[in-house]
Wavefront OBJ file of the C-alpha trace (Angstrom):
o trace
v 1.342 18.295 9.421
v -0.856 15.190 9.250
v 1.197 12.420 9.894
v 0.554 8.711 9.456
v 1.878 5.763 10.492
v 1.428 1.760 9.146
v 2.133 -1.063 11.901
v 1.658 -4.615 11.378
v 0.660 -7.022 14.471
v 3.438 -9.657 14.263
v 3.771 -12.783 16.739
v 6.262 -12.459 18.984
v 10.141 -13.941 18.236
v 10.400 -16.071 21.710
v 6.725 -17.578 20.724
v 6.672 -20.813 19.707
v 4.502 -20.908 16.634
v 2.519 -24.220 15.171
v 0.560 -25.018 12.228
v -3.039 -24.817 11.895
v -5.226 -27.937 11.054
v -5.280 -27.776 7.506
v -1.224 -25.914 7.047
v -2.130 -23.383 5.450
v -0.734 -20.955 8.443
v 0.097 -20.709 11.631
v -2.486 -21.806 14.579
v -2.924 -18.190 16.309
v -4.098 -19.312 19.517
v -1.749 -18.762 22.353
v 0.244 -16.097 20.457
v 1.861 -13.447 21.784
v 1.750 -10.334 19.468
v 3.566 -7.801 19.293
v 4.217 -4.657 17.115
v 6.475 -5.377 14.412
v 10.282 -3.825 15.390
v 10.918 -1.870 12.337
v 7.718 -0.448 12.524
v 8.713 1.255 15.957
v 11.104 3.323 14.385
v 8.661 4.724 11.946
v 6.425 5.653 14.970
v 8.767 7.043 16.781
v 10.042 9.403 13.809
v 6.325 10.603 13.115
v 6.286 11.226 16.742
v 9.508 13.084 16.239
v 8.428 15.125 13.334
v 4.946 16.163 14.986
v 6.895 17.585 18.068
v 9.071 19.584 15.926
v 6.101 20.950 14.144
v 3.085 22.229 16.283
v -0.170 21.562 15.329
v 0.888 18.110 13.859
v -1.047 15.070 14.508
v 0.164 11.550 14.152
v -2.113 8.678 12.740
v -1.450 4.840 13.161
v -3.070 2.704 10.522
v -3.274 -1.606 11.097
v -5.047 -3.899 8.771
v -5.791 -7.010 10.431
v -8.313 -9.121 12.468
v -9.741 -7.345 15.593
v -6.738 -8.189 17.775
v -4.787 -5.624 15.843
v -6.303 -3.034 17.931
v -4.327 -3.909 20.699
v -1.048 -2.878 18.458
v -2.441 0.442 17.753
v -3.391 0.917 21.440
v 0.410 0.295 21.790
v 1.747 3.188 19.418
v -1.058 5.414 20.884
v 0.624 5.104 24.554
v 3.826 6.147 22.509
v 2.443 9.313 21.738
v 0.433 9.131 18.678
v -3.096 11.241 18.870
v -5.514 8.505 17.219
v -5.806 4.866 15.453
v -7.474 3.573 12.326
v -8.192 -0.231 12.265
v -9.058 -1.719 8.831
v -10.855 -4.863 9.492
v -9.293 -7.802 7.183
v -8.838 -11.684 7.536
v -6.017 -13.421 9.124
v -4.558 -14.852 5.828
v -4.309 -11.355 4.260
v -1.538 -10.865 1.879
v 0.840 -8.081 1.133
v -0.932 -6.814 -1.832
v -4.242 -7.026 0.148
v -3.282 -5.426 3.148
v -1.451 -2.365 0.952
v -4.214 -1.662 -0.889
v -6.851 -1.556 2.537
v -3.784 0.918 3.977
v -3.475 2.947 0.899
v -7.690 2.950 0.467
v -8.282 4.041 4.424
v -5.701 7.009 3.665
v -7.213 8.176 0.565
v -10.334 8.586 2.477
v -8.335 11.130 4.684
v -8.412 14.978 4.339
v -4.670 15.366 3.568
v -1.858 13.040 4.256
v 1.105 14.995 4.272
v 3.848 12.146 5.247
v 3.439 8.481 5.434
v 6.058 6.158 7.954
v 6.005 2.163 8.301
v 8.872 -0.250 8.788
v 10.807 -1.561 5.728
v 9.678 -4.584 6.259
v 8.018 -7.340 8.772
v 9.534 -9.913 10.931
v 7.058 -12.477 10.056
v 7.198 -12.826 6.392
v 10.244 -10.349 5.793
v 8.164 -9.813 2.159
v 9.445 -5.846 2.274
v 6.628 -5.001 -0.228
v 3.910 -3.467 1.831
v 5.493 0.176 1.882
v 5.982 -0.012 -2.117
v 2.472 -1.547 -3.141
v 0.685 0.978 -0.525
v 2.421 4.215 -2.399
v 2.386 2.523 -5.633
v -1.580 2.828 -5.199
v -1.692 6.077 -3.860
v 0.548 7.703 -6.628
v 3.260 9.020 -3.658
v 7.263 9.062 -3.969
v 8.615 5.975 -1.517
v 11.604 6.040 -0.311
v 13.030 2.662 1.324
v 15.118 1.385 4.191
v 15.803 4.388 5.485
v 18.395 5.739 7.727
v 18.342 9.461 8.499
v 15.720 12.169 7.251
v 16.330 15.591 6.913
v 12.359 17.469 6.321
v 11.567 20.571 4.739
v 8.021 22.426 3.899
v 7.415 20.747 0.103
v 10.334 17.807 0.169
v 12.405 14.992 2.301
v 16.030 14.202 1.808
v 16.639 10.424 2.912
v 19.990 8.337 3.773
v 19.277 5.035 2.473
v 21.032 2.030 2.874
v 22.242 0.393 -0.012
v 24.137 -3.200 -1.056
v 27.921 -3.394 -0.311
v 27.562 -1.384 2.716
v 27.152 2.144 0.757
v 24.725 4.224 1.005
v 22.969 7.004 -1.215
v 20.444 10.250 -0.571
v 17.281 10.276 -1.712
v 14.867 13.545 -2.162
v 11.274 13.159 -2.737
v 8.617 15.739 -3.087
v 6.023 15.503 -0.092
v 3.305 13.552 0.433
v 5.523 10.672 0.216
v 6.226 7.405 2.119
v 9.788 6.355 4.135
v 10.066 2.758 5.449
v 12.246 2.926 8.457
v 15.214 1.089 8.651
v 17.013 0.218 12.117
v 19.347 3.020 13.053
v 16.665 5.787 11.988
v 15.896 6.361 15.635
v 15.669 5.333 19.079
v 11.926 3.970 19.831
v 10.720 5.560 23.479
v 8.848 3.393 26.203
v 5.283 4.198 26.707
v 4.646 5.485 29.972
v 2.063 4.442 32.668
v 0.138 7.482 32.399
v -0.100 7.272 28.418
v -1.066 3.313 28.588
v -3.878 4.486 30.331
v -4.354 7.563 28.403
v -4.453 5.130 25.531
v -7.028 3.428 26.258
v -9.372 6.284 25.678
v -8.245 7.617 22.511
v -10.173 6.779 19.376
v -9.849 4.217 16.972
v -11.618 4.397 14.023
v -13.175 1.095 12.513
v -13.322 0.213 8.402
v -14.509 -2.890 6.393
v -12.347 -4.021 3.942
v -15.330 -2.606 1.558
v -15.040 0.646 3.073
v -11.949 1.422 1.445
v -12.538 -0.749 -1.753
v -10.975 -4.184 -1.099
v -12.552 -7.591 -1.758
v -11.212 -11.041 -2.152
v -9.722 -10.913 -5.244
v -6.937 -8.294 -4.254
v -5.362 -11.394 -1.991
v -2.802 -12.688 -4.824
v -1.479 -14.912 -2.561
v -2.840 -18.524 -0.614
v -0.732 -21.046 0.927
v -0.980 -24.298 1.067
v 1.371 -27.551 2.282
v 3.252 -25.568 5.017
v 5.781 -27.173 6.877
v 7.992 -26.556 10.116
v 11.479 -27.090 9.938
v 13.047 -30.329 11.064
v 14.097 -30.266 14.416
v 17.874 -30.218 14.679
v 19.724 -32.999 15.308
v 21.188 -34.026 18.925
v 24.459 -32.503 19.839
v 27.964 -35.036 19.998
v 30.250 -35.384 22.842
v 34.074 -36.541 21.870
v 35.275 -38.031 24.397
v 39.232 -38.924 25.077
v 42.401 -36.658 25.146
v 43.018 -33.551 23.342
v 44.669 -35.182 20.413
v 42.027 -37.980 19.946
v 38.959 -35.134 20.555
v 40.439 -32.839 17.533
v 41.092 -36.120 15.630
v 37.926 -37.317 15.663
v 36.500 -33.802 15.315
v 38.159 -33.015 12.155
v 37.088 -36.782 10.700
v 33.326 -35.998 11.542
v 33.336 -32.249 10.069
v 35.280 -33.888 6.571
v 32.814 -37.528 6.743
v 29.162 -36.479 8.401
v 29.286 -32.458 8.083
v 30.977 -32.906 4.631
v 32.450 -29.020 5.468
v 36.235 -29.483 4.991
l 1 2 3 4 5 6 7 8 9 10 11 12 13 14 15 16 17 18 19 20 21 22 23 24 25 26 27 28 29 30 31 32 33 34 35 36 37 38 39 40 41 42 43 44 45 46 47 48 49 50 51 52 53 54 55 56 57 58 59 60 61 62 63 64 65 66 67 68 69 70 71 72 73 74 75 76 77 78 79 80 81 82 83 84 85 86 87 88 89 90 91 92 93 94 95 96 97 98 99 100 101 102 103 104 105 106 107 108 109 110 111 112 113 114 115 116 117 118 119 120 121 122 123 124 125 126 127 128 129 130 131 132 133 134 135 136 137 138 139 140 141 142 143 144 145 146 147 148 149 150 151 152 153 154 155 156 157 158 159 160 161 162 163 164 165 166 167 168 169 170 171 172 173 174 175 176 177 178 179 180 181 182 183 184 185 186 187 188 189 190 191 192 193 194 195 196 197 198 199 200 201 202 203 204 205 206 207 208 209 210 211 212 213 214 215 216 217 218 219 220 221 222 223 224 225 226 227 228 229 230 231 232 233 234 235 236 237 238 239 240 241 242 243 244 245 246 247 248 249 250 251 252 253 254 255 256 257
């Protein structure tokens, strides 16, 4: 099978992020990225389908500035066999970025199965996975839970609102955006960091697989951090006067009784 794999290059959650000059995103310098979480489960069940069929290779696509590369160098020390970089600007959007994925794996052989996360911790958009099979023409099947593969189809556990759940089957090629709880992501070992390092990663323009300027549908402006939280308050006194004076400042200042 030829199995692929979309990862997005997200900051890391314990970095501190700030505002460029003009606010219209963050200031990248002195970031710590990291692969997007959901997106490990989607490389990790690619990795898991290719070992239960021989012969298979897994993929990993990014679309990104250069530093992306060091994400796919991460998924290749996971186990996957080769990397595909599709060279786009920071501010890329999600309709931008789908259509570079989608274009890079139209210009593959045959793509028999497509994985990425359900969605990304930075913007938490969830629209990647549907825009990038909506312009390839492919079934896509959403927050996934549990797969179950055969030779022409895929039979998916989705989760649903309410805490239900319902099955899915799509006819293959066809794209599933992992959910948490699909799988448990492995560690990359020494030996396959380094292997890493010399496994190839193939380089596209955004004009290589037919994307300009005007598929980014999106531009911000005006951005703003979030006010810094106010100081804690110590009640001081006995027992009785503390929860006195506690229930006056939730009913007065919180206002939430």
């Amino acid at each position: 099978m030829n199995i692929f794999v979309c990862i997005k290059q997200v900051p890391d959650t314990e970095t501190k992020i700030k505002l460029n000059a003009d606010a219209t995103g963050i200031d990248s310098a002195g970031i710590k990225w990291i692969m997007s979480p959901f997106d490990e489960f989607a490389v990790e069940e690619g990795l898991r389908l290719k070992e239960k069929n021989a012969g298979s290779t897994v993929t990993v696509l990014s679309a990104g500035p250069a530093r992306v590369v060091d994400t796919l160098r991460t998924a290749l020390a996971m186990g996957a066999d080769n990397g595909i970089h599709i060279e786009l600007p920071e501010n890329a959007d999600n309709n931008m970025s789908a259509k570079a994925l989608a274009g890079a794996l139209k210009k593959e052989p045959q793509v028999d199965i497509v994985f990425m996360g359900k969605e990304a911790i930075d913007d938490g958009a969830a629209q990647v996975s549907q825009l990038t099979s909506e312009y390839m023409g492919i079934p896509c099947v959403t927050v996934a839970l549990a797969v179950e593969y055969s030779a022409t189809s895929v039979k998916c556990k989705r989760e649903i609102e309410g805490g239900a759940f319902e099955m899915i089957e799509a006819s293959l090629p066809a794209l599933i955006a992992a959910q948490k709880g699909l799988n448990e992501p492995r560690y990359a070992s020494l030996p396959n960091i380094m292997k890493a390092k010399k496994k190839e990663v193939k380089m596209l323009k955004a004009a290589d697989v037919g994307v300009s300027d005007a598929d980014q549908k999106i531009r911000y402006k005006g951005l703003q951090l979030p006010p810094p939280k106010p100081a804690g308050k110590k009640i001081s006194g006995d027992p009785a006067a503390q929860a006195k004076e506690l229930v006056r400042l939730l009913h007065e200042e919180a206002k939430v009784i």
